[in-house]
C-alpha positions in Angstrom: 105.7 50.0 126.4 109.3 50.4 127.2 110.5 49.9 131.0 113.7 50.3 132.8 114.6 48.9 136.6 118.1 49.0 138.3 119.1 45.9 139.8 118.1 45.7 143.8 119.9 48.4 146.1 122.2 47.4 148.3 121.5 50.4 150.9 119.0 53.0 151.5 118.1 55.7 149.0 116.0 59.1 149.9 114.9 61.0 146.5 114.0 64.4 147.2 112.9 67.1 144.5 111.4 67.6 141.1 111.8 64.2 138.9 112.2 65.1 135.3 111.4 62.7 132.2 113.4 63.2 128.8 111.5 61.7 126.2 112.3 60.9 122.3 109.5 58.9 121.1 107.4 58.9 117.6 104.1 57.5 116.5 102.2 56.5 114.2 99.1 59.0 114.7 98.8 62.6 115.1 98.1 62.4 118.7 99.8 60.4 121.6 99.8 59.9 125.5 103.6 59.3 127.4 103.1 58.2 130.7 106.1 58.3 133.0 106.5 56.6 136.7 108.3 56.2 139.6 108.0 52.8 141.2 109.6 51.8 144.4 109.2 47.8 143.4 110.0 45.8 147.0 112.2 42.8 146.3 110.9 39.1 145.7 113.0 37.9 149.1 111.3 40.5 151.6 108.8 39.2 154.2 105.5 37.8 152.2 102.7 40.7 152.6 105.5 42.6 151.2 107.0 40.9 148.3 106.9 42.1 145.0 104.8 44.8 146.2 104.9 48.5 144.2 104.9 51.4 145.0 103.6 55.0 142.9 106.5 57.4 144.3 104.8 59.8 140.9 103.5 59.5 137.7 102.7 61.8 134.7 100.9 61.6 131.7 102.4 63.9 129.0 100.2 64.7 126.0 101.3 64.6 122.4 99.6 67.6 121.3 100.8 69.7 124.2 104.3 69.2 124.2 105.3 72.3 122.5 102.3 74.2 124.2 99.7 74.4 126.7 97.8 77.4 125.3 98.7 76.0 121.1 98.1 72.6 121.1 99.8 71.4 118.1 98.8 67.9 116.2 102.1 65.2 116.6 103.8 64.2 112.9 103.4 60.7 112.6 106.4 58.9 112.4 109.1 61.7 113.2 110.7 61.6 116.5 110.0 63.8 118.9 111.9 65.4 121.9 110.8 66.8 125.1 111.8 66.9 128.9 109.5 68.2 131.6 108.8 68.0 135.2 106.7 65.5 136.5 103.7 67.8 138.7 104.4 66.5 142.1 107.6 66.5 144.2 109.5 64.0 145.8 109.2 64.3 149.2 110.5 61.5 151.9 110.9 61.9 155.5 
């Protein structure tokens, strides 16, 4: 499990659109899951019911055998690195 956080924001930030994940990952089996997210994570120093709290902005689950193909799944190489980038299904939408 890999994960990546920017330090706090210092002012407000509205994302809006498609959110795209580029991948490069191997494995050791013929067949693996990716799953990407967006997490708006609330700071430790906000008022108490809120405070660490996270929140799902979207998430997506990309299949190793789909990756070239929904209609030809194709098995994954162990051990050679793959490449992909692809939408995740929902947009970002904030009003």
């Amino acid at each position: 499990m890999a994960n990546f956080s920017s330090p706090v924001l210092d002012h407000n930030v509205t994302p809006t659109g498609d959110v795209m994940a580029n991948l490069f990952a191997s494995t050791s089996s013929n067949d693996s899951d990716w799953i990407v997210k967006l997490i708006d994570m609330y700071p430790d120093d906000v008022p108490a019911q809120m405070a660490g709290y996270q929140l799902m902005i979207v998430d997506e689950i990309f299949c190793g055998r789909y990756i070239k193909s929904f209609e030809k799944p194709d098995a994954v190489t162990p051990g050679k690195l793959k490449s992909s980038s692809g939408a995740c299904t929902e947009q970002v939408r904030r009003s």
